[in-house]
Structure formats: C-alpha cells, structure tokens
N, C-alpha and C positions, 0 to 999 in steps of 0.2 A: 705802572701804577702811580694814580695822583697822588700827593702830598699835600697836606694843609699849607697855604703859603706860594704854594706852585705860584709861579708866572709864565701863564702860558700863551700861545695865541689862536686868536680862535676870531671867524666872521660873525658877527653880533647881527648884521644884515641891517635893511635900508630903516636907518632914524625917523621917527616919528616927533616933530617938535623939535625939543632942547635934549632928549636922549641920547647916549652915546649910541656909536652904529659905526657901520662897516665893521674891517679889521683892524685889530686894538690888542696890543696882551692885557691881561688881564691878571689878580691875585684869584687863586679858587680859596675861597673861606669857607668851605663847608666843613665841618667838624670830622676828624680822623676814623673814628672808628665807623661813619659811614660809607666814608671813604673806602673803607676796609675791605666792603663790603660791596665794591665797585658796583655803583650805583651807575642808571642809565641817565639821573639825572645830575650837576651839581652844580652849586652857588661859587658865583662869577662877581668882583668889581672891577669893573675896568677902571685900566691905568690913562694917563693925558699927558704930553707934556706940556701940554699949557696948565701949567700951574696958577689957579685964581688967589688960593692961601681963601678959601671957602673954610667956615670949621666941620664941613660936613667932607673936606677931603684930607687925604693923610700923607705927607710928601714921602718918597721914598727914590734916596739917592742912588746912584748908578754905582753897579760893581760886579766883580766880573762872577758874583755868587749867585744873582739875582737877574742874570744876563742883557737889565736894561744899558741901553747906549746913552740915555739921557735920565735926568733927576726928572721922577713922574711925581704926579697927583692921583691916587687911589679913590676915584670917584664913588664914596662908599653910600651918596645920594644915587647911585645908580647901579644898584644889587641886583640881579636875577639872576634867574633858575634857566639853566641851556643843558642843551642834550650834550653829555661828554663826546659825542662823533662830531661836536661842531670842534672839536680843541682837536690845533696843527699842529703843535708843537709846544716842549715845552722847554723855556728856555732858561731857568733857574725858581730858586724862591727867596722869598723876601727876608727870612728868618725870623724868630722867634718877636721882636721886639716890634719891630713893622706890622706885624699879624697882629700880635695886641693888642695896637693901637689902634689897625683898622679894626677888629672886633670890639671895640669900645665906641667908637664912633658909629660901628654900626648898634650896638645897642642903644646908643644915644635918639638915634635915630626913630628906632623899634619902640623904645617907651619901655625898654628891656632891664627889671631892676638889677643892678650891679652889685 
C-alpha cells in the first residue's frame, strides 16, 4: 500500500519537449485518505538530480529513509496523474517536512489558496 511521500519508481515513458520522461523516482503527493482507498490512479512528482535551485522545485537530500543515493530536486512543475501499475518499486519516503514543502510549492503553482 502507498503512502503519502512514497519515493517510488516508476517509467513516466518517452518526454515530449522539456518534460520529465523515462525512468525516474518519483514523490506520490496524493492525499492519504485516497490513497486509502487504493486508487487505479495517483499523483506523481518526479525527482532529478540535476538540481537547477528553480523555485518551482524542492531539494530533497539523500538518506537511507527516503532511499535516494543522491540530493534530488522534486520537480513539482512537473505533477501528473499515472496509473499506480506503472510504480516499480518503492524505495522509501521523503517524510513529513519534504511533502509540505513540495505541497506548498505545488499549491504555489495551482493558484491554490494556503
């Protein structure tokens, strides 16, 4: 079962433009009690570790809770909805404090009042 925060990986498939694509982990941000609810679909930002220091991304350092090998950038300009059979594995989560942040940047985003 997913958890808010998960970092999971999953094929995002071939980039169109400046979109991320291929294989990538990703934070899942979709809110828990959907989750609950083991939804067919759910909300995906993938991580980069090319870090630009963009304000639209969230840096989130390496440890062994969150099971990245390198310090990423949560590309939270690049949010979508993927079928949970696309997620390979999961390799940790970001914890409480990383998720708020990218959930604020993703409301930043959205025009989503705070």
């Amino acid at each position: 079962m997913l958890t808010s925060g998960d970092v999971v990986d999953l094929d995002l498939g071939a980039p169109e433009g400046r979109e991320a694509g291929f294989r990538h982990p990703a934070v899942v941000v979709t809110a828990q009690r959907v989750l609950d609810a083991n939804p067919s679909v759910v909300q995906v930002v993938p991580l980069t570790t090319a870090i630009r220091g963009f304000a639209s991304e969230v840096e989130v350092e390496a440890d062994p809770g969150n099971g990245l090998d390198d310090a990423s950038a949560a590309q939270c300009q690049h949010i979508r909805a993927v079928a949970s059979t696309r997620i390979e594995s999961k390799r940790g989560n970001v914890g409480g404090t990383a998720l708020t942040q990218i959930r604020e940047v993703l409301g930043l985003i959205l025009d989503i009042p705070g």
